[in-house]
Residue, then its C-alpha position, 0 to 999 in steps of 0.5 A: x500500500x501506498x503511503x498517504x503520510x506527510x512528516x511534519x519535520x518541525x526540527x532546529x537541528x540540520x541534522x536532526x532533519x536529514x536523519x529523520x529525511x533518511x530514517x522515515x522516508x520510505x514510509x512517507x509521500x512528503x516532507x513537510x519543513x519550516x527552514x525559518x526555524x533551522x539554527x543553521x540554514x545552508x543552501x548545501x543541506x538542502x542539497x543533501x535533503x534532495x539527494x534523500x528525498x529522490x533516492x526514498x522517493x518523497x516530496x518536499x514541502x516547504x510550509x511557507x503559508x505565503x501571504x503578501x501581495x504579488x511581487x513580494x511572494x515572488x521574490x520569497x519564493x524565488x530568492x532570499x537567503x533560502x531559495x525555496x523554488x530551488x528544492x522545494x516540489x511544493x509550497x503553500x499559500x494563505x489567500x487573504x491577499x487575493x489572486x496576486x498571492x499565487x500570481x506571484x509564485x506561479x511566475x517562479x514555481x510553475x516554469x520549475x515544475x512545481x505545485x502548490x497548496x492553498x490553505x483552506x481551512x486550519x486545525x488550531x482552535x478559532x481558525x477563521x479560515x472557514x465559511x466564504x473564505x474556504x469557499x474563495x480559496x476553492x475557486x482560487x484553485x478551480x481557476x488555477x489547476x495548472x499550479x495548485x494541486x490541492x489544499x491544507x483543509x480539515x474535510x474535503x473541500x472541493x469534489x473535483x477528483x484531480x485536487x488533493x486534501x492534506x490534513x494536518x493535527x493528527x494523533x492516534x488520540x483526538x484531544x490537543x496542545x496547550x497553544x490552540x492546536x487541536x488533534x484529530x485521528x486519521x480514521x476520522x480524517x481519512x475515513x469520514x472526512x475524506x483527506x488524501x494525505x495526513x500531516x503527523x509531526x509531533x505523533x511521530x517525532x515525540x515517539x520513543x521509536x520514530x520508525x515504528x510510529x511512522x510506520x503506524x500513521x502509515x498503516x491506519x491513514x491506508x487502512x482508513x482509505x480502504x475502509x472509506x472505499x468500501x463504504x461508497 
């Protein structure tokens, strides 16, 4: 069975990333970073992270929620210390700024062969991606399929087969953290709600045994994706 397990890799240590990259990566599809917080960011580590990601055969998502207008989205993206068009496969976008937002980033992403992701909804408590704003960023992706291939969402938010539904907030146990964050389990996401991909960061790097609980996400988000199917 397929993978349908992002890693969210929330780590400091450059090391620490390129282990976890080398260690999870035959039971993940993506690899979801925040370069920002990495204490020490060179264009030569992500060099390594590609080289990891072809060889386990998984995505690199950086989560960069890009939310400025046009010509500032485009100049993060595209350059910067980071160069995050350079070795990211996927990116990520809030579109309270309106249409500019992914004009500017298709502009250096899509030339490259790259996707991106539009945030349609977020898991931590009194989100106000929700109502007509979910439904703006839906048709923003509607009128764009050429560079957005789906959504971070908490359901499926768009019936069109060919968008993908990424769900971040997932644990084995429904509960959450003391920051807002609130946690659902990947039976509820994937078999109820219709997520594609879920997004596990501290579920798996909290683990005594890394390995052993990717594989687990691995495992149950498939199993609730059979479940889903047998169920239509």
């Amino acid at each position: 069975p397929g993978p349908k397990l992002c890693l969210s890799a929330d780590v400091t240590d450059p090391k620490e990333l390129l282990q976890l990259a080398d260690s999870l990566g035959p039971s993940i599809c993506m690899l979801k970073t925040h370069v920002d917080i990495l204490n020490d960011f060179t264009l030569d580590l992500m060099k390594e992270l590609r080289m990891l990601a072809e060889r386990h055969e998984f995505l690199i998502f950086e989560d960069r929620k890009f939310a400025d207008i046009g010509n500032t989205v485009k100049h993060q993206y595209e350059g910067g210390m980071f160069r995050i068009a350079s070795w990211s496969d996927v990116v990520n976008a809030h579109v309270v700024p309106g249409l500019g937002v992914l004009t500017g980033l298709k502009e250096v992403g899509l030339p490259l062969q790259r996707g991106c992701l539009l945030i349609a909804e977020m898991s931590s408590q009194g989100s106000l991606a929700t109502g007509d704003y979910t439904k703006a960023a839906v048709k923003m992706a509607e009128e764009h399929p050429d560079f957005v291939f789906g959504f971070i969402s908490c359901s499926r938010v768009s019936s069109k087969p060919e968008f993908l539904h990424l769900t971040p907030g997932v644990q084995m146990q429904a509960g959450g953290d003391n920051l807002g964050q609130q946690y659902l389990t990947p039976q509820e996401l994937v078999g109820k709600r219709g997520s594609d991909i879920i997004i596990v960061g501290r579920g798996i790097l909290s683990a005594p045994n890394r390995v052993e609980a990717a594989e687990a996400y691995r495992k149950a988000a498939w199993e609730a994706y059979i479940s889903r199917l047998e169920g239509l």
